[in-house]
C-alpha atoms as one frame of an Amber mdcrd trajectory, in Angstrom:
protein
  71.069  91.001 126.921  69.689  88.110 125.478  67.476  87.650 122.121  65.384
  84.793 121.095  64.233  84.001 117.536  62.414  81.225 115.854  63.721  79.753
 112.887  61.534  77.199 110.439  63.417  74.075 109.521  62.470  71.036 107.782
  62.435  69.385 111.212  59.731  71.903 112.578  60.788  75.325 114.165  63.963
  75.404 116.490  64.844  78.577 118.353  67.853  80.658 118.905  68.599  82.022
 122.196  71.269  84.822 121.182  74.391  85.600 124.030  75.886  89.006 121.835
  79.170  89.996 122.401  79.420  93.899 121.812  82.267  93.369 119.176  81.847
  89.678 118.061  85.019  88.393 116.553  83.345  84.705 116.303  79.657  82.516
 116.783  79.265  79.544 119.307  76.321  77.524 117.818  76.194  75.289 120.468
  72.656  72.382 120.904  71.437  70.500 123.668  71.608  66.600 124.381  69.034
  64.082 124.192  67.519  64.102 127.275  67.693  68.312 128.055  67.875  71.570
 126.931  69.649  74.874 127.000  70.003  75.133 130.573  72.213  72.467 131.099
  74.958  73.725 132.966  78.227  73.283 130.941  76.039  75.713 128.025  75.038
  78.021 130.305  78.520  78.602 131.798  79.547  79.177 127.802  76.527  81.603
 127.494  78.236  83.753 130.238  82.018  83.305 129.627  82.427  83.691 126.286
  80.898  87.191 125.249  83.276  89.441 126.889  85.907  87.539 124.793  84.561
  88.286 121.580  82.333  85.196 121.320  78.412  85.599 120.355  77.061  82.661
 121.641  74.079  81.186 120.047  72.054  78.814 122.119  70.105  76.424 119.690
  67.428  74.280 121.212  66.519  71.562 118.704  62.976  71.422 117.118  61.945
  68.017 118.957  62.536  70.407 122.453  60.921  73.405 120.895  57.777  70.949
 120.049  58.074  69.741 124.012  58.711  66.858 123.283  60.436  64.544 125.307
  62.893  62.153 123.206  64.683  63.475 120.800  64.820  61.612 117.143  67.000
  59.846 114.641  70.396  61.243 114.170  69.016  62.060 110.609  66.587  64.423
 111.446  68.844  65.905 114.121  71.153  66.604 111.767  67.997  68.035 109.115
  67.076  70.675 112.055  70.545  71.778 112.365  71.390  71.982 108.311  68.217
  74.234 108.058  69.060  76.618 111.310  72.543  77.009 109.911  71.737  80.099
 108.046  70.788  82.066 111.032  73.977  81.555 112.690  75.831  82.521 109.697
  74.244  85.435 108.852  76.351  88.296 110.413  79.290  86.919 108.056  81.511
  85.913 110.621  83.260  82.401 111.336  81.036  79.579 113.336  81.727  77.056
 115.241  79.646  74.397 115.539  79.163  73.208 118.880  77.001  70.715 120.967
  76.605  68.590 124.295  76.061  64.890 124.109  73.489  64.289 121.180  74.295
  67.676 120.412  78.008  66.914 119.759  77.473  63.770 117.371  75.085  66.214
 115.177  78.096  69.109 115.179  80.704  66.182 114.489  78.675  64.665 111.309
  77.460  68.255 109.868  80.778  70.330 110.399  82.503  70.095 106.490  79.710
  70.449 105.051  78.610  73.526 106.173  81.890  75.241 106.736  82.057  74.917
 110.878  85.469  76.806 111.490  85.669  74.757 114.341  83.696  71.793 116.474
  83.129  71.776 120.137  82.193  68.463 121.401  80.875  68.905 125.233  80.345
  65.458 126.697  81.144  63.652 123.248  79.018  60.120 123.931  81.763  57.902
 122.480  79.847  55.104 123.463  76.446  53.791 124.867  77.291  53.034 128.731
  78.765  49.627 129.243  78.724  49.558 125.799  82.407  50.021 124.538  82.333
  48.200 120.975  79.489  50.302 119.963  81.761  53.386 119.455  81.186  56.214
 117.280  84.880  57.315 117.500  84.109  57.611 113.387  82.199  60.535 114.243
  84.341  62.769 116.192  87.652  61.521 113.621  85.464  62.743 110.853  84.511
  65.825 111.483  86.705  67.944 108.792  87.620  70.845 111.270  89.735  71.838
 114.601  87.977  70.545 117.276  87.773  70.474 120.747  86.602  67.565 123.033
  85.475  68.540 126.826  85.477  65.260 128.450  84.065  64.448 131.860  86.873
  62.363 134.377  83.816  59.906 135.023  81.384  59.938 132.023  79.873  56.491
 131.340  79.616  57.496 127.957  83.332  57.385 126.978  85.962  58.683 129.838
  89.111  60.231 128.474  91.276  57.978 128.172  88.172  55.490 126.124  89.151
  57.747 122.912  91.639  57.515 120.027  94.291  59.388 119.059  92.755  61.619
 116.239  93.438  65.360 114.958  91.577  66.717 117.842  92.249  68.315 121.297
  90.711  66.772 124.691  90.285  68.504 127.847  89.604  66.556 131.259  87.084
  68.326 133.703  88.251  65.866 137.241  85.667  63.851 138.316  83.006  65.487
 136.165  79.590  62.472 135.149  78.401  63.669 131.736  76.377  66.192 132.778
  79.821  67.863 134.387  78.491  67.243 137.433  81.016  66.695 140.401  80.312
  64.628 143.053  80.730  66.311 147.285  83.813  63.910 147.502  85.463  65.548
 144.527  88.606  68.266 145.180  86.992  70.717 143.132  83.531  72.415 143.430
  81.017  72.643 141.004  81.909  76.039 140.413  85.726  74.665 139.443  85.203
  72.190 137.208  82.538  74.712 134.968  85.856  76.897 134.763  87.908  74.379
 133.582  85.301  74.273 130.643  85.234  77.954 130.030  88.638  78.589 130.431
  89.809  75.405 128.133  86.732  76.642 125.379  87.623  80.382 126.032  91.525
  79.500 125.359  90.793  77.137 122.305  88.239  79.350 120.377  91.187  82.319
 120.848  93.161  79.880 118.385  89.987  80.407 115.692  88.968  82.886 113.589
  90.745  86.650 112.760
C-alpha cells in the first residue's frame, strides 16, 4: 500500500510517494530525471522489488515536477529541493540511501556526505552530455563520500560502461539497455529481463548496507 505526502522545501513543495516494507531494515530515496517522473520504469521496478526485502522505498518527485513543470532547473536548486526533503526520509531513524535516475543521480552524487546517505544509487548516471565526452562529470560520481552503486545502460548515450573511471564504486551493466533501460526487439533479453538485472543487482547491493 502506497502513501503520498507533501513536503515544503525551499524549492517549492516536492512529494513523497511511500513503497513500506512491513519490517523496514533500510530507505530508498530515490528522484526522477530531467525530462520525467516517478513512473519511469527502472523506479518503478525498485518500488516493487525492494519491499519484501526489507527496503521502504521512497519515491521523491522533485518540486519543478510537482509544480508541472516541464524542465527541470539548475543543479543548485535541485540539490536545495532535495537538502530540504531529506528530513522526511530520515525520520523513522533508520539508514538512507540516497538514490536517483539521470538528473536524479548527479543530485544524490553531490548531496550524499553531507547529509549522511549510507549509500548512493546512481540509475542511468549521465557521465556525459551525448556526443559530448570531454564534458564529463566523472567528479561527481568519484565524489560522492559513500558506497555506491552505478546501474549503467549497455547503450546509453550519456556515458556507456566502459566511458567511466575506475573509482571506489560498483557498476552494473543492464545489455543493450538506452538510458531509459529500454531494450531494443533485437536485444536477447526482454524488457522484463533487463528490469531484473536492476532489481536483482540493487536488491543484492543494498543487502551489503545497513544492520
Amino acid at each position: 500500500m502506497t502513501d503520498s505526502e507533501i513536503i515544503e522545501t525551499g524549492a517549492g513543495d516536492a512529494r513523497i510517494t511511500w513503497h513500506p516494507a512491513k519490517k523496514a531494515r533500510l530507505v530508498l530515496a530515490v528522484s526522477h530525471g530531467a525530462g520525467g517522473g516517478i513512473e519511469a520504469r527502472d523506479l518503478q521496478a525498485l518500488a516493487g522489488a525492494l519491499p519484501p526485502l526489507g527496503v521502504s522505498v521512497a519515491l521523491v518527485e522533485q518540486p519543478w515536477r510537482v509544480a508541472g513543470k516541464k524542465l527541470a532547473p539548475a543543479p543548485r536548486t535541485l540539490d536545495t529541493g532535495w537538502r530540504d526533503l531529506w528530513p522526511a526520509v530520515a525520520k523513522k531513524g533508520l539508514p538512507v540511501v540516497a538514490g536517483g535516475r539521470s538528473a536524479g543521480a548527479r543530485v544524490a552524487c553531490r548531496t550524499a556526505a553531507e547529509l549522511g546517505a549510507a549509500g548512493v544509487l546512481a540509475l542511468s548516471f549521465p557521465l556525459h552530455p551525448p556526443g559530448k565526452p570531454e564534458k564529463s562529470r566523472a567528479p561527481e560520481l568519484l565524489g560522492a563520500g559513500a558506497p555506491t552503486l552505478v546501474v549503467q545502460g549497455g547503450n546509453d548515450p550519456f556515458g556507456k560502461p566502459a566511458e567511466f573511471p575506475e573509482g571506489a564504486y560498483e557498476l552494473v551493466e543492464v545489455p543493450f539497455a538506452d538510458h531509459g533501460f529500454a531494450v531494443p526487439k533485437r536485444a536477447s533479453l526482454t524488457q522484463q529481463e533487463a528490469l531484473d538485472v536492476i532489481t536483482g543487482a540493487v536488491g543484492g547491493w543494498l543487502g551489503t548496507l545497513g544492520p
